[in-house]
VORO-675970 format. One record per residue (C-alpha): residue in one letter; z, y, x. Coordinates in steps of 0.25 Angstrom, whole numbers, plus 5000, padded with zeros to 4 digits. Each point is the difference from the previous one (the first is absolute). Layout:
VORO-675970
(atom A, (Z, Y, X)),
...
This chain:
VORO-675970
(atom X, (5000, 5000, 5000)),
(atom X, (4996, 5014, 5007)),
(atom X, (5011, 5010, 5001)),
(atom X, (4994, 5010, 4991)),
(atom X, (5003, 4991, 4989)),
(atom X, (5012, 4995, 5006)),
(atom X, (5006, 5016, 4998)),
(atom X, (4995, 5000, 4987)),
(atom X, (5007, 4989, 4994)),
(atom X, (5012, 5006, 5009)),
(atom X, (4998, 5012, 4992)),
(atom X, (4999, 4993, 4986)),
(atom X, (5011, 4989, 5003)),
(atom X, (5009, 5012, 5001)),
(atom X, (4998, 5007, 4989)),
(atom X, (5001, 4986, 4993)),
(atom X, (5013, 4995, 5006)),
(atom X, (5008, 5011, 4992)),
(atom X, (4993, 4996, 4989)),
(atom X, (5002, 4985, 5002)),
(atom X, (5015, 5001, 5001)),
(atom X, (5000, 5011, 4986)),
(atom X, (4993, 4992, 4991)),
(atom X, (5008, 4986, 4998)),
(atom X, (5013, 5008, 5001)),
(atom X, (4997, 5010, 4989)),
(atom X, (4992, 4989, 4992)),
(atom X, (5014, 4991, 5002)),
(atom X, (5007, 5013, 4996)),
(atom X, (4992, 5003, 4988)),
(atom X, (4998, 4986, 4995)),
(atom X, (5016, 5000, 5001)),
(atom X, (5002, 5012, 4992)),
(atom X, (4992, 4997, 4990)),
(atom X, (5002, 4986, 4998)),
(atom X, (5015, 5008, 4997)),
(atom X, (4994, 5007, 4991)),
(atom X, (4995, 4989, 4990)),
(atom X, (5013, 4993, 5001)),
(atom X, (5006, 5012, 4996)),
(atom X, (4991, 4999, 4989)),
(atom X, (5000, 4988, 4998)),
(atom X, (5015, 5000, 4998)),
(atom X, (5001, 5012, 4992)),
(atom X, (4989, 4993, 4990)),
(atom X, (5007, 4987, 4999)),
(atom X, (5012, 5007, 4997)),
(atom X, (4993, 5007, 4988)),
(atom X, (4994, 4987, 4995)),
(atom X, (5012, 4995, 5001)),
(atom X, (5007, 5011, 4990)),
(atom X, (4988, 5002, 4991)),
(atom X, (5003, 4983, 4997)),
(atom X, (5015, 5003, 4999)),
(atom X, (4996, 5011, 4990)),
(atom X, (4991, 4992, 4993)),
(atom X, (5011, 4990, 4999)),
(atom X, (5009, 5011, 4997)),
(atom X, (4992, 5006, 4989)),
(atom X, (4998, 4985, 4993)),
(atom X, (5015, 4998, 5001)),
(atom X, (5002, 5014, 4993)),
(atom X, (4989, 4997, 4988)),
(atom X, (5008, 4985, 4997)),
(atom X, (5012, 5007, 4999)),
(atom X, (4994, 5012, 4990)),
(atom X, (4994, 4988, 4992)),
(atom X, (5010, 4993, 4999)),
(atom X, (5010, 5011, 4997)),
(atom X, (4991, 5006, 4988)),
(atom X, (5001, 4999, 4987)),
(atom X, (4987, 4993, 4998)),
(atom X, (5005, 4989, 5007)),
(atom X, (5015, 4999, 4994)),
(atom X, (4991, 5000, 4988)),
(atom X, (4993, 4988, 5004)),
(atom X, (5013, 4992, 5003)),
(atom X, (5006, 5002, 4989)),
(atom X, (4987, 4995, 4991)),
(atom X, (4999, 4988, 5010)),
(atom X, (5014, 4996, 4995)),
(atom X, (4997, 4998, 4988)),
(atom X, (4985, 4995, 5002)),
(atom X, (4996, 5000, 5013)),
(atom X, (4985, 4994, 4998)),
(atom X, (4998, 5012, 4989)),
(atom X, (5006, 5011, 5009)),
(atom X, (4993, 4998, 5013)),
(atom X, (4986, 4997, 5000)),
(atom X, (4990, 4995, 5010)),
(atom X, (4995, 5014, 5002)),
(atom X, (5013, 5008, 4999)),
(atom X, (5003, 5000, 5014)),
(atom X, (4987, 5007, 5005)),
(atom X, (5001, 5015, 4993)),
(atom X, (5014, 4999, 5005)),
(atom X, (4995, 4997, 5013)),
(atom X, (4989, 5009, 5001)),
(atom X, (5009, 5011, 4994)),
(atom X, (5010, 4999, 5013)),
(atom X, (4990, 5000, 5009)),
(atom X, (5001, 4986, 5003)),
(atom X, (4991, 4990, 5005)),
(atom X, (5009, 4987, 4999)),
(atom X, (5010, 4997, 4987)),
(atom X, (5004, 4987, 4993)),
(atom X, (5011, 4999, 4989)),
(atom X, (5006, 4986, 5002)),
(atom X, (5012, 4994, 4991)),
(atom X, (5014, 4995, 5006)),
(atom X, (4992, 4987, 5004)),
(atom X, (4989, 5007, 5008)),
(atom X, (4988, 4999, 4988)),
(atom X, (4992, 5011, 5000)),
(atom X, (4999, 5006, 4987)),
(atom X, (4990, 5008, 5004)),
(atom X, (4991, 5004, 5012)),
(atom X, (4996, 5015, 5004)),
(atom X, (4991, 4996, 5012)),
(atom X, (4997, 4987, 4993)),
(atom X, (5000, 5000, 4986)),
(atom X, (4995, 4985, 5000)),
(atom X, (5014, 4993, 5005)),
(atom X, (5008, 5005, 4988)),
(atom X, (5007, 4986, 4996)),
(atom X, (5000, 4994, 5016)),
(atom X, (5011, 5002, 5012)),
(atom X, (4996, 5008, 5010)),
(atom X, (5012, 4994, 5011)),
(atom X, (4993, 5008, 5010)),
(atom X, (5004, 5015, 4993)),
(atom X, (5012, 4993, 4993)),
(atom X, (5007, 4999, 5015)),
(atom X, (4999, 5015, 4999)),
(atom X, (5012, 4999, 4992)),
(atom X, (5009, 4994, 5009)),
(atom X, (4998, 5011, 5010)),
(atom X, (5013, 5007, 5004)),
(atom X, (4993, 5014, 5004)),
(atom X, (4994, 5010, 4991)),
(atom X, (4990, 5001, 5009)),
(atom X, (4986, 4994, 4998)),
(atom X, (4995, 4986, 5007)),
(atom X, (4986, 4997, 5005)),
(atom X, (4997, 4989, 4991)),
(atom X, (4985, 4993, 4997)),
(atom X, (4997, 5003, 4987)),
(atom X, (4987, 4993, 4992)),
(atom X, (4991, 5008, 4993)),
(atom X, (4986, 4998, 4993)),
(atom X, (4989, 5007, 5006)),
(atom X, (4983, 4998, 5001)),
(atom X, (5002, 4986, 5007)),
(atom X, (5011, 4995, 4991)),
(atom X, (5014, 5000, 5003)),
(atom X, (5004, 5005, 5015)),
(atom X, (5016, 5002, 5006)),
(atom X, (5001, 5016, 5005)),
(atom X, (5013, 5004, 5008)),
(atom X, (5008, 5009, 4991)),
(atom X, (5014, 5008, 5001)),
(atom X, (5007, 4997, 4988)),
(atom X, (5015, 5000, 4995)),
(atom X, (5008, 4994, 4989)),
(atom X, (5011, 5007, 4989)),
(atom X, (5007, 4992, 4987)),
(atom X, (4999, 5007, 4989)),
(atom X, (5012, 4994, 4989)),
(atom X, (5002, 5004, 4985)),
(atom X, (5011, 4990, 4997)),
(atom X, (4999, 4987, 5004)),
(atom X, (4986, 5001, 5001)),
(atom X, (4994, 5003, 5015)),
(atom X, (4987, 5003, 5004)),
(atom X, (4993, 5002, 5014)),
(atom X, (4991, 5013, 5004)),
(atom X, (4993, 4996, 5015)),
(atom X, (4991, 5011, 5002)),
(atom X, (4992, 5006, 5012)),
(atom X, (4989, 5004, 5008)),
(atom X, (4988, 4992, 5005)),
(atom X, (4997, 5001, 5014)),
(atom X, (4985, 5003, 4998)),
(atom X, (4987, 5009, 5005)),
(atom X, (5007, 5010, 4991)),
(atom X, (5012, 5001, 5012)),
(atom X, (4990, 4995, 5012)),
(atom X, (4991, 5011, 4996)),
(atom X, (5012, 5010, 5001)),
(atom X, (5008, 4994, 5012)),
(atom X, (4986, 5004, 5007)),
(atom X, (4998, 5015, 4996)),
(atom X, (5015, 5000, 5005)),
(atom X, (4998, 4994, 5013)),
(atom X, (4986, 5001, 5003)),
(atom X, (5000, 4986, 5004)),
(atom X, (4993, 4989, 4994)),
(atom X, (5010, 4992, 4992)),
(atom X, (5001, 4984, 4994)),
(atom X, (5008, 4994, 4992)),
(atom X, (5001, 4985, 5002)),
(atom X, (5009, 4989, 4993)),
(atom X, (4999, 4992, 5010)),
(atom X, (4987, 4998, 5008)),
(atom X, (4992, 5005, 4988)),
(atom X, (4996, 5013, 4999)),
(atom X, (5005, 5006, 4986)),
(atom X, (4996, 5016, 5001)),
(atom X, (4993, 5008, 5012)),
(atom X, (4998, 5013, 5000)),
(atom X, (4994, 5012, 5012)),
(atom X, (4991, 4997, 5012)),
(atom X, (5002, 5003, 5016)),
(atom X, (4991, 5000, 5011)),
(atom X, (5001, 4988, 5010)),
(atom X, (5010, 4999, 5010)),
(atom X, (5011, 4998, 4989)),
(atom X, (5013, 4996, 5002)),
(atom X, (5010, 4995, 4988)),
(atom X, (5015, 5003, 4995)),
(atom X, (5005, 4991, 4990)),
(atom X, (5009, 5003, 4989)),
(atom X, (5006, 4985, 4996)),
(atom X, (5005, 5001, 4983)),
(atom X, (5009, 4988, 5000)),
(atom X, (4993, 4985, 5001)),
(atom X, (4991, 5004, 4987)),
(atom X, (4991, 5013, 5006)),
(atom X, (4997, 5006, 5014)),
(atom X, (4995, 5015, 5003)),
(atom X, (4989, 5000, 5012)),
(atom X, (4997, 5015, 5004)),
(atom X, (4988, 5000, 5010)),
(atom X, (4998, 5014, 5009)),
(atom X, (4989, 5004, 5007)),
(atom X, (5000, 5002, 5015)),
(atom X, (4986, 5007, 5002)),
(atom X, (5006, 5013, 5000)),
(atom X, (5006, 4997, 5011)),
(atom X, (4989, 4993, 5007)),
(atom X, (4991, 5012, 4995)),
(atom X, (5010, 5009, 5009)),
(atom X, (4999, 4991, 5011)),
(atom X, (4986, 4999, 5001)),
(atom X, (4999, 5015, 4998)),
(atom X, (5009, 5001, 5012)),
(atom X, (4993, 4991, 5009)),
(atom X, (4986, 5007, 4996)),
(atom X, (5006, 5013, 5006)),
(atom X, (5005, 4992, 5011)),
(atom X, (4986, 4995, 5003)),
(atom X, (4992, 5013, 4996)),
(atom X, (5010, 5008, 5010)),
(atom X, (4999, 4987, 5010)),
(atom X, (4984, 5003, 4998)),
(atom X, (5001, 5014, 5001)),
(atom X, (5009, 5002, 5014)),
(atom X, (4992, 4987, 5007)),
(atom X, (4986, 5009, 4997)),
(atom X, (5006, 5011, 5007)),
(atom X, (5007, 4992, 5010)),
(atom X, (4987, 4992, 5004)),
(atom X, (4993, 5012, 5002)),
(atom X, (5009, 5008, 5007)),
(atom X, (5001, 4986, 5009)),
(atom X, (4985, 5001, 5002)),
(atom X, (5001, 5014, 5003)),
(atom X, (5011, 4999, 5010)),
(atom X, (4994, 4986, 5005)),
(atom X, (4987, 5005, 5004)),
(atom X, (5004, 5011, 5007)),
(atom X, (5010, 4990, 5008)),
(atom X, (4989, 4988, 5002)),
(atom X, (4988, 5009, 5003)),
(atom X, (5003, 4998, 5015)),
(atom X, (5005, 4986, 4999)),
(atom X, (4988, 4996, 4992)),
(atom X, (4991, 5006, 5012)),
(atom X, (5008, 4994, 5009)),
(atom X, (4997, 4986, 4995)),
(atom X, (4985, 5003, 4998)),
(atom X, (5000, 5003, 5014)),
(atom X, (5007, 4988, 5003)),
(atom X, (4993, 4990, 4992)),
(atom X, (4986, 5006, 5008)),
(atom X, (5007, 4999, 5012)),
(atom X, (5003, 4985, 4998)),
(atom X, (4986, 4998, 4994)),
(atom X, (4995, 5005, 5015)),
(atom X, (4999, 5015, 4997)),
(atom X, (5006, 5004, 5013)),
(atom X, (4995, 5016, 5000)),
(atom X, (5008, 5001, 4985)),
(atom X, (5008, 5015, 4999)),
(atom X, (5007, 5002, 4988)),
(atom X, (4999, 5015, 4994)),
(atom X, (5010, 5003, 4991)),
(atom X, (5010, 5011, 5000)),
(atom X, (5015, 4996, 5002)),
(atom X, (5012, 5005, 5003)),
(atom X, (5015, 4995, 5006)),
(atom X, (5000, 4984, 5005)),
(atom X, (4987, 4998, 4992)),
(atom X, (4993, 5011, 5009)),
(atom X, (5004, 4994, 5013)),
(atom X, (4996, 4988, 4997)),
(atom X, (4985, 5004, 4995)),
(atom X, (5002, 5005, 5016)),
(atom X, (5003, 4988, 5005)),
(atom X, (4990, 4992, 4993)),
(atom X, (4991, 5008, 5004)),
(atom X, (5003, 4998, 5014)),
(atom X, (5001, 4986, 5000)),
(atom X, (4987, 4999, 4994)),
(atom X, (4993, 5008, 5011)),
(atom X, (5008, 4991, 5011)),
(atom X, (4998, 4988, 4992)),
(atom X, (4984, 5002, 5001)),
(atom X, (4999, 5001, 5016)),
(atom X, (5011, 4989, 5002)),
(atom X, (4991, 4991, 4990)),
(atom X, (4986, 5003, 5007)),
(atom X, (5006, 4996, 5013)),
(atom X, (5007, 4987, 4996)),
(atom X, (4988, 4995, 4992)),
(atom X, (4991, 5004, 5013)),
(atom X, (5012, 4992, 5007)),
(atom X, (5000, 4986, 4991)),
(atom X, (4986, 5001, 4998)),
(atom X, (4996, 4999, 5015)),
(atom X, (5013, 4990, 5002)),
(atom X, (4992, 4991, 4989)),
(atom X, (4989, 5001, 5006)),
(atom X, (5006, 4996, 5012)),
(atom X, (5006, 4988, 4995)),
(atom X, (4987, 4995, 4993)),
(atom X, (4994, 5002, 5014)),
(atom X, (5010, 4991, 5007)),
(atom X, (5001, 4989, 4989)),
(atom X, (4983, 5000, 4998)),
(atom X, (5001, 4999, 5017)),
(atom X, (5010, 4989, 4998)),
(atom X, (4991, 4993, 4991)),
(atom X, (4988, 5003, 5006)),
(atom X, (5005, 4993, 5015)),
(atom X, (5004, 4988, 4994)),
(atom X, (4985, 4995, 4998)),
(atom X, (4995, 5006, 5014)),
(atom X, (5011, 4990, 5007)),
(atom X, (4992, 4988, 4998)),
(atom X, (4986, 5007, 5000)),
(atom X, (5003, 5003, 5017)),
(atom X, (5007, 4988, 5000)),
(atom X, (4987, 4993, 4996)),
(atom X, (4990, 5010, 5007)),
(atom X, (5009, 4996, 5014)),
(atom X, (4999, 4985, 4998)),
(atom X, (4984, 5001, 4999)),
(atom X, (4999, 5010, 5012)),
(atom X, (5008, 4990, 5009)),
(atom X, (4992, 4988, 4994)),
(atom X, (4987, 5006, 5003)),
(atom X, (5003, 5005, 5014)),
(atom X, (5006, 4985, 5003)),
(atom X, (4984, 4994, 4994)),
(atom X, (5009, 4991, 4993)),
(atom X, (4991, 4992, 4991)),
(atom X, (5012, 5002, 4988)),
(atom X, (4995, 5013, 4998)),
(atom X, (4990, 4999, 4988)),
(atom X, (5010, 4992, 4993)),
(atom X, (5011, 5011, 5004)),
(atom X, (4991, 5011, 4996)),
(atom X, (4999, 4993, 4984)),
(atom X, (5015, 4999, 5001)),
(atom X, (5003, 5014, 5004)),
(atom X, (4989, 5007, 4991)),
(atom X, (5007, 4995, 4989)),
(atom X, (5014, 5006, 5004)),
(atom X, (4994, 5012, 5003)),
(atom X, (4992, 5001, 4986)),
(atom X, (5010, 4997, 4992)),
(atom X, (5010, 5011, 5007)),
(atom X, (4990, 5011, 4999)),
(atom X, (4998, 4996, 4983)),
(atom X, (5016, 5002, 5001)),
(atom X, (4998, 5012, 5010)),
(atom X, (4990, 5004, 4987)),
(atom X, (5010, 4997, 4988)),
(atom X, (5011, 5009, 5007)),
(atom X, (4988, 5011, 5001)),
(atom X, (4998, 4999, 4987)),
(atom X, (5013, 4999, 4994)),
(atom X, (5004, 5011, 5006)),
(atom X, (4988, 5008, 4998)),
(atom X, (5002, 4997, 4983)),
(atom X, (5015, 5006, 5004)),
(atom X, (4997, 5012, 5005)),
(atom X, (4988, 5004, 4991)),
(atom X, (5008, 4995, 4986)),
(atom X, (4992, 5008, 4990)),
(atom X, (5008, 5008, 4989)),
(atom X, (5002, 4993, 4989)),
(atom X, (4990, 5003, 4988)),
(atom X, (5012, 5000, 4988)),
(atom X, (4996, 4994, 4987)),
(atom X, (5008, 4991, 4988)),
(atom X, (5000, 4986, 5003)),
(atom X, (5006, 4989, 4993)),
(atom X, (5008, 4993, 5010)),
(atom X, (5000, 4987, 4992)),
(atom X, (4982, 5001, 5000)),
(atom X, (5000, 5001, 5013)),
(atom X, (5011, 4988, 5005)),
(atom X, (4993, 4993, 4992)),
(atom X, (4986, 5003, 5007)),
(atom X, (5006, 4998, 5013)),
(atom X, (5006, 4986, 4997)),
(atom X, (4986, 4995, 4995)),
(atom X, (4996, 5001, 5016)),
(atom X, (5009, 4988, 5000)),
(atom X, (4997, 4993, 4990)),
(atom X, (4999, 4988, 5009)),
(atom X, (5013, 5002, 5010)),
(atom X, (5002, 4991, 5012)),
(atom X, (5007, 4985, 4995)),
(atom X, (5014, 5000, 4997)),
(atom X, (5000, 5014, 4997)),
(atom X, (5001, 5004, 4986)),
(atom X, (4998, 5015, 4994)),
(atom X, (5008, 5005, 4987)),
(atom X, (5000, 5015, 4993)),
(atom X, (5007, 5006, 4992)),
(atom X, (4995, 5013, 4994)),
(atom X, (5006, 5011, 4990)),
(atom X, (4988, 5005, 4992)),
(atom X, (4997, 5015, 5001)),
(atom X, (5006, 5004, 5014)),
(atom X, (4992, 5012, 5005)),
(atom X, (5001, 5007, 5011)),
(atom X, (4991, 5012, 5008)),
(atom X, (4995, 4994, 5012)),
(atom X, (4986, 4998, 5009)),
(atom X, (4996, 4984, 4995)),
(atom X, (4993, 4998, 5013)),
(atom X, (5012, 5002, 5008)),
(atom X, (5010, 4994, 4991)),
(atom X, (4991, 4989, 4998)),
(atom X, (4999, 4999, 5017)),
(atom X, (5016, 4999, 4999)),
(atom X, (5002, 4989, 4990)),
(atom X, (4989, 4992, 5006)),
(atom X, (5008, 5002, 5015)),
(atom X, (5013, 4995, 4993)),
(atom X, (4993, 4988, 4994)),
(atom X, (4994, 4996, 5012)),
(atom X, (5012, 5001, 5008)),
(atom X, (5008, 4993, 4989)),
(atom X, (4991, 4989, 5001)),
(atom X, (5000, 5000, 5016)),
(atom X, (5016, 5000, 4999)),
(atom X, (4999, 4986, 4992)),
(atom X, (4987, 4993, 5007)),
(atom X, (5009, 4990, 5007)),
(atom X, (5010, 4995, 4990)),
(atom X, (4993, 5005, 4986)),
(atom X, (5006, 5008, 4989)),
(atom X, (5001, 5008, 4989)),
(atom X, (4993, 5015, 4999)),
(atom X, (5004, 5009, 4989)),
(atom X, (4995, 5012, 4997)),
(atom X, (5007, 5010, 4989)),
(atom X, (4998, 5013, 4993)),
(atom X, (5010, 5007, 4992)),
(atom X, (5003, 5015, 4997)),
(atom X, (5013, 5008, 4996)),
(atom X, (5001, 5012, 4997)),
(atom X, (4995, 5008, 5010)),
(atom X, (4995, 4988, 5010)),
(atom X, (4987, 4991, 5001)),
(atom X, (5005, 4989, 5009)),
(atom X, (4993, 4986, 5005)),
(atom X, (5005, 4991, 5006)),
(atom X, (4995, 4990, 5010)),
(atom X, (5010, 4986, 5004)),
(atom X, (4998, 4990, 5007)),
(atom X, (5008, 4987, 5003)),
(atom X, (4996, 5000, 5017)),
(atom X, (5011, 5002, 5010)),
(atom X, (5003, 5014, 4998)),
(atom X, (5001, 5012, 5008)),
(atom X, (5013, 5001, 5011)),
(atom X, (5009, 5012, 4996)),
(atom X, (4999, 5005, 5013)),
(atom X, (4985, 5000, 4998)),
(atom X, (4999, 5009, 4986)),
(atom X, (5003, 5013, 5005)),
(atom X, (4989, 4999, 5011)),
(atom X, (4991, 4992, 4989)),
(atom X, (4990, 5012, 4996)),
(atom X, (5000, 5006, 5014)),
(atom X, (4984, 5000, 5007)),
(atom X, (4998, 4989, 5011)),
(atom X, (5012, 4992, 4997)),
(atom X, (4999, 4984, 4994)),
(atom X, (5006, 4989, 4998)),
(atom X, (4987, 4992, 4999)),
(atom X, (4991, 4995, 5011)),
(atom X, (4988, 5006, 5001)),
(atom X, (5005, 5010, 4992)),
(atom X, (4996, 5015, 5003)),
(atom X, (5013, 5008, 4992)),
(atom X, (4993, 5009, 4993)),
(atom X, (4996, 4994, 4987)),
(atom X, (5015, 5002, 4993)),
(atom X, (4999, 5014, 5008)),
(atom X, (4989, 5004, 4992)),
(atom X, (5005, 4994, 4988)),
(atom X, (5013, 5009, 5000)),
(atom X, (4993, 5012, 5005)),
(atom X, (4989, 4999, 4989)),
(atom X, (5013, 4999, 4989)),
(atom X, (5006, 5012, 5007)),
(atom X, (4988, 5008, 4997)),
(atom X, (4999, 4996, 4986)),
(atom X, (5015, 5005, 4999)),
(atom X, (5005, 4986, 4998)),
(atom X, (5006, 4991, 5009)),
(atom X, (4999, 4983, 5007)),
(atom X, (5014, 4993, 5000)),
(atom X, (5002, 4987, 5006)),
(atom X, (5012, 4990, 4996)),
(atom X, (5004, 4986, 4998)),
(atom X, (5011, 4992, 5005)),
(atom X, (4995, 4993, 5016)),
(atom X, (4995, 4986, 4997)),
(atom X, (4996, 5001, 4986)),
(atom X, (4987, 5011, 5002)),
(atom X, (4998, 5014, 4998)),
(atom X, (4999, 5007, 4990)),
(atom X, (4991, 5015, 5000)),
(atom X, (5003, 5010, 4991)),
(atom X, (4990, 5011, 4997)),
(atom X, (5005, 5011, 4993)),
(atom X, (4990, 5012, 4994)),
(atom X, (5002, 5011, 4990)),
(atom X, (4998, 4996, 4986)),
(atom X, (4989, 5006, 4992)),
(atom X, (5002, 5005, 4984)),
């Protein structure tokens, strides 16, 4: 990453960080606060559901009481004395319900019959044990009970708050068990209190639900005894409305300083990495060979001294490199010279040896000398065809054209090299193992001269004992490599660093500069000739060359 960007994000981390640290603290802090807040409420409206039941209850309690201390209904006793099945009807309850304000009332006889039914005009003559227990209360106070009552889908049980009085004229005693139906009447009106959405349940069935809330929700309930339950659900989405609001202007403000800050850190960056950014251009030249680079920029401080500097050392870099390549490059020639005249007296030893034998012959008329003269032509032709081989091997060296880059598929062209061997020598067997569509930029001719060297060689290494030659080709990500193993004896580890250098061999008859040429010609394609393998078990050469996209 370059260092303009580098103090750009510098600038921007810093005027995140303090950011960073705000948000989950003021978020926690809010989300607390708030969450405080709708408990609050939450309490506060439980508590008035709670009182406007108790009223309810308390208002039912009252009416019952009304009833049964009205004439109307001291009327009523006193005819039921005498007649109870002319005085009290199947539809006398209801108008004294409905003029209390009741919802729930039953007139039962001292054996808990009812006489008549208010809420259910229809059990006039049948026990009702379930209200009738209401009598046998203690408190004044109304209990939750399940009360039946007929509605579009026939008869159904509905909590209700209902209470219980006597009413005696004489001997005679009749019950008055009255009250109100927990309903959509006081589900719809627990909700306008609270602002919660509110369900009565008798058990796990849902009797009455009233209001709506926005998801997330969360519930209170409100238990009535074993007949009825009150569930009060409030919304939380004002809450995560508020929060989200926060955390927008979080992000808008977050948005807002990180602009400024990322421009103020270009700003600043750019004036701070202008002469370090030249700095490295000149550099990078430099390594790519530029040795005359001098870096104009205007700098101050540090940075200005060393701009001088650079400058300087480029200039002394340039001579001191001009004279040290003059130096190698005549020290290489040197040793080429010594090693070619190394090479090039091993041959002319027995071509004098052989010219001195015929001499002496000749002068002594010994009559051995045609058959000496056969003998020692030989010698000597065959040495001056070796004295030629070196001549041209090295003359192949020295002239190595540049290579003429083009794509080649690598596998193509093992392939094309391993048809020249089609018939290998007996007991040597050849295998390949190619990865389809490894390409690489590189002269055919010369890669083609290389494979076909390291084939012949590997064959060579194997002609006595037999073997097995494998060639592979496999790319990776950035590589094109083939690889060329044999199973001939190997090569010595003392002998591998030395193994691509001109004019030495481990072979006889060998001249030392084919595996020179090979590494040379993969230098040049900016790849490179790697030999390994365990002593004993073969060799094994790696080339290695750019991979093409």
């Amino acid at each position: 990453m370059r260092l303009r960007t580098r103090l750009a994000l510098a600038f921007a981390l810093l005027a995140l960080v303090p950011l960073a640290v705000m948000v989950p603290f003021t978020l926690t802090e809010l989300r607390s606060t708030l969450s405080r807040g709708l408990d609050a409420r939450m309490v506060g409206a439980t508590a008035s559901a709670q009182e406007a039941v108790e009223r309810a209850a308390a208002n039912a309690r009252r009416a019952v009481e009304e009833l049964v201390e009205s004439s109307a209904m001291e009327d009523l006793a006193r005819e039921a004395r005498e007649s109870p099945a002319r005085a009290i009807r199947a539809d006398t309850a209801q108008p004294l319900m409905k003029s209390r304000g009741l919802t729930v009332l039953s007139l039962f006889d001292r054996k808990g019959t009812t006489l008549s039914s208010g809420h259910l005009p229809a059990r006039r003559g049948d026990p009702d044990p379930v209200l009738f227990a209401v009598t046998r209360e203690k408190s004044p106070k109304p209990v939750p009970v399940k009360v039946a009552v007929r509605g579009d889908q026939g008869l159904r049980e509905v909590p209700a708050l209902v209470t219980a009085r006597p009413v005696d004229y004489g001997d005679s005693r009749l019950w008055v068990v009255g009250g109100v139906l927990l309903d959509q009447g006081l589900a719809a009106h627990l909700s306008r209190l609270t602002g919660a959405e509110v369900s009565l349940l008798s058990g796990d069935t849902v009797v009455a639900k009233a209001g709506s809330v926005t998801p997330p929700t969360v519930a209170r309930v409100l238990p009535l005894g074993e007949a009825a339950t009150v569930r009060l659900v409030f919304s939380r989405a004002a809450e995560r409305e508020a929060t989200v609001g926060v955390f927008r202007s979080f992000l808008l403000l977050a948005g807002l300083g990180l602009g400024f800050a990322v421009l103020l850190g270009l700003l600043m960056s750019r004036r701070i990495t202008q002469p370090v950014e030249a700095l490295t251009s000149g550099a990078r030249r430099v390594g790519e060979g530029a040795w005359d680079v001098q870096v104009q920029v205007k700098a101050t401080g540090e940075v200005g001294e060393l701009v001088k500097t650079f400058n300087h050392m480029t200039t002394e870099l340039r001579s001191t490199t001009e004279r040290l390549v003059a130096t190698e490059r005549v020290a290489a020639w040197q040793e080429v010279a010594r090693r070619l005249a190394h090479e090039i007296k091993n041959p002319l030893t027995p071509i004098r040896m052989s010219l001195e034998t015929l001499m002496a012959v000749q002068d002594a008329q010994d009559a051995r000398f045609p058959a000496l003269f056969r003998e020692s032509a030989g010698v000597i032709l065959e040495e001056v065809d070796r004295l030629k081989r070196i001549v041209d091997e090295f003359s192949r060296f020295a002239r190595l054209p540049k290579p003429q880059l083009e794509p080649v598929d690598l596998g193509e062209l093992a392939q094309n090299v391993l048809s020249l061997y089609a018939s290998p020598p007996e007991g040597i067997s050849i295998h390949s193992e190619v990865q389809p569509g490894v390409v690489a930029k590189a002269d055919r001719d010369q890669l083609t001269q290389v494979l076909v060297n390291l084939v012949k060689n590997a064959e060579e290494a194997m002609a006595k004992g037999g073997g097995a030659l494998h060639v592979r080709v496999r790319g990776s990500e950035q590589d094109a490599v083939v690889e060329v193993q044999d199973s001939g004896p190997g090569i010595p580890p003392e002998h591998r660093a030395r193994i691509f250098e001109p004019y030495f061999t481990t072979k006889d008859g060998g001249t030392g500069l084919g595996l020179a040429i090979a590494a040379r010609i993969l230098q040049e394609h900016g790849g490179k000739l790697d030999v390994g393998g365990e002593p004993g078990q073969g060799a094994c050469f790696t080339l290695s060359l750019p991979r093409e996209r």
